[in-house]
N, C-alpha and C positions, 0 to 999 in steps of 0.2 A: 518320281515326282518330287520336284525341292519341297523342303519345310521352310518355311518360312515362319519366325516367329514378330508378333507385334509387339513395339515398344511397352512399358509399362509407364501407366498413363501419370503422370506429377503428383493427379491427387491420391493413388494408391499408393506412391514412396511415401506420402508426407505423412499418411494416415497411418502406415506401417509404421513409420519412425516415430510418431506418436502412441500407439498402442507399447512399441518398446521403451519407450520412455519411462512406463508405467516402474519400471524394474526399478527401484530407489530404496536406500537405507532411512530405517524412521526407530527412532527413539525407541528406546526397551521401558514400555508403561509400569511401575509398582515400585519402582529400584529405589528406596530411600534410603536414608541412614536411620541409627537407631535415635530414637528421642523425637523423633521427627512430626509436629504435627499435620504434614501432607501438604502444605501453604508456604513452605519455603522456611517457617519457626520452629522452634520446638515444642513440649511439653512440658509442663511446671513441674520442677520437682516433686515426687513422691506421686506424680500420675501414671495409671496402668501404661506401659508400655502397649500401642495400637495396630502396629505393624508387624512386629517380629513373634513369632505365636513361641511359647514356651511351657512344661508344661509345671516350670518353677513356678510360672506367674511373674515375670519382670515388671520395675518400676522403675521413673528418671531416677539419677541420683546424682547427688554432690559429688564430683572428682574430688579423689582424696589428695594429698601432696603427693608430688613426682608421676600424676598419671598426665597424659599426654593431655594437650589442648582439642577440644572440638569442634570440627570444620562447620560451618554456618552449614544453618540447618537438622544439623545431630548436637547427641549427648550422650553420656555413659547411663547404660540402664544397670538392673541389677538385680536380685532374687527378692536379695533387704538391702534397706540403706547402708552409705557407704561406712555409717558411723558404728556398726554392727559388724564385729566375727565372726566369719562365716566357719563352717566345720574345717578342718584342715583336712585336705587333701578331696575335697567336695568340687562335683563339675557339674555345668548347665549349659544347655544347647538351648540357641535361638535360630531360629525359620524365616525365611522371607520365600515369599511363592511370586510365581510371574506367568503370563500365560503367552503361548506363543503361535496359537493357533491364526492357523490362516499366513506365517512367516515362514521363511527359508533357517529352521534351526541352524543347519549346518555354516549359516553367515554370518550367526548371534557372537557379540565380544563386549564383557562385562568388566569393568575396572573399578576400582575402589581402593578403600587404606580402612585398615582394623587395629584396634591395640585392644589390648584385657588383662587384669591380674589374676594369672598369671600369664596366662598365653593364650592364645588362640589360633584354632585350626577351619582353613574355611573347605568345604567340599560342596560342590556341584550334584544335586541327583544322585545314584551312587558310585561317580566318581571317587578317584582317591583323594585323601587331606591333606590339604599343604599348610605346613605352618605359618606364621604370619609375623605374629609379634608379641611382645609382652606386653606391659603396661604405659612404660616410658615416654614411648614413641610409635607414631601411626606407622605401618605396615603396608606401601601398595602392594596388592595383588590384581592378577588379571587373567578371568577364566576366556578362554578363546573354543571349549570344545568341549563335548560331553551335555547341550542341550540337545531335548528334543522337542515334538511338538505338544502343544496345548500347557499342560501345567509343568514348570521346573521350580523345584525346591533348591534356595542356597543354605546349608545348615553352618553356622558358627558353634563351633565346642570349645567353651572354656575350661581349664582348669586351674584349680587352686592350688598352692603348695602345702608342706605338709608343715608349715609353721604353726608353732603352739599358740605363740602370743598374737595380738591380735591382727588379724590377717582378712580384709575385705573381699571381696572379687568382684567382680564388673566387667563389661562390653562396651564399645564404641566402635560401631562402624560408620564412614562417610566417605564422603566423595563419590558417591555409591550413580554409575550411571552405565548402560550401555546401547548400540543399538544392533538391529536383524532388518535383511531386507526384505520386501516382497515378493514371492516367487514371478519372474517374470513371467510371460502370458506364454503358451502355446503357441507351434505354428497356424494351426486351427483358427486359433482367436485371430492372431493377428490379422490373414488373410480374410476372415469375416469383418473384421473391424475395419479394414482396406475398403472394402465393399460397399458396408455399411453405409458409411462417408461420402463415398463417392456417388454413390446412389442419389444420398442426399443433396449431395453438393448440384449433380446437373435436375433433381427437380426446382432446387432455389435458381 
């Protein structure tokens, strides 16, 4: 006996192609720079730093000469003001967390630009550390792998040289943005979603 199969009916394509639609890149939520008061400005000098957890205890700080300019929205933080010696050869780590639950980790890509006196190292989770920059001048980097799901930690490690005279240190990261898509839906879904629609559509 032939098989004979029936067309698939317009509103099950469209309904289909709309459940896959669903599958779209959306903005990586938390990613600021430092200094950052969350509103697009910054912090007033000498305010607790509110995003990057530390457990120096970071505050805004004055750039001293020859550190880099920063991007709208950040500013250099720092342990103590920039007007203050810090110990030579002394290092501090700042934290930024992100949450990626309910996102396809493996599509998350995070860019930015970092400078610090002396340098700075950025690592992913425990990923390995890549250098960045000094003080001078902003540093892009850009993590493309090594998230997973729900919370990922980006750690900054400064360190200081081993200069006697007076010698500050500081962070500045900005330009701080990325995004992760939506897992797209299942065959399952889709074909329910197909249904669903269609159902609807011939009781309207």
């Amino acid at each position: 006996m032939p098989i004979s199969f029936k067309p698939v009916r317009p509103c099950t394509l469209a309904a289909i192609a709309g459940v896959c639609s669903l599958a779209h890149a959306e903005p990586i939520l938390g990613l600021v720079g430092t200094g950052s008061d969350g509103m697009g400005g910054t912090l007033a000098v000498n305010s607790a730093e509110v995003n990057y957890a530390s457990s120096a205890g970071l505050i805004v700080v004055d750039p001293v000469g020859g550190y880099a300019g920063a991007p709208i929205g950040s500013a250099w933080i720092a342990p103590t003001p920039t007007n203050i010696s810090d110990p030579p050869g002394s290092s501090f780590a700042a934290t930024l967390t992100f949450d990626l639950t309910g996102f396809d980790p493996s599509t998350a890509v995070i860019s930015g630009a970092a400078a610090a006196d002396d340098g700075v190292f950025v690592q992913l989770n425990d990923g390995d550390s890549v250098f960045v920059a000094g003080a001078a001048a902003l540093g892009d980097f850009t993590i493309s792998d090594g998230f997973v799901s729900g919370i990922n930690t980006i750690t900054f490690s400064v360190g200081n040289s081993n200069i006697i005279t007076f010698n500050p240190t500081a962070l500045l990261v900005g330009r701080l943005s990325g995004t992760v898509e939506v897992p797209a839906p299942g065959p399952a879904a889709i074909l329910l979603a197909g249904f669903v629609v269609c159902v609807n559509r011939r009781r309207g």
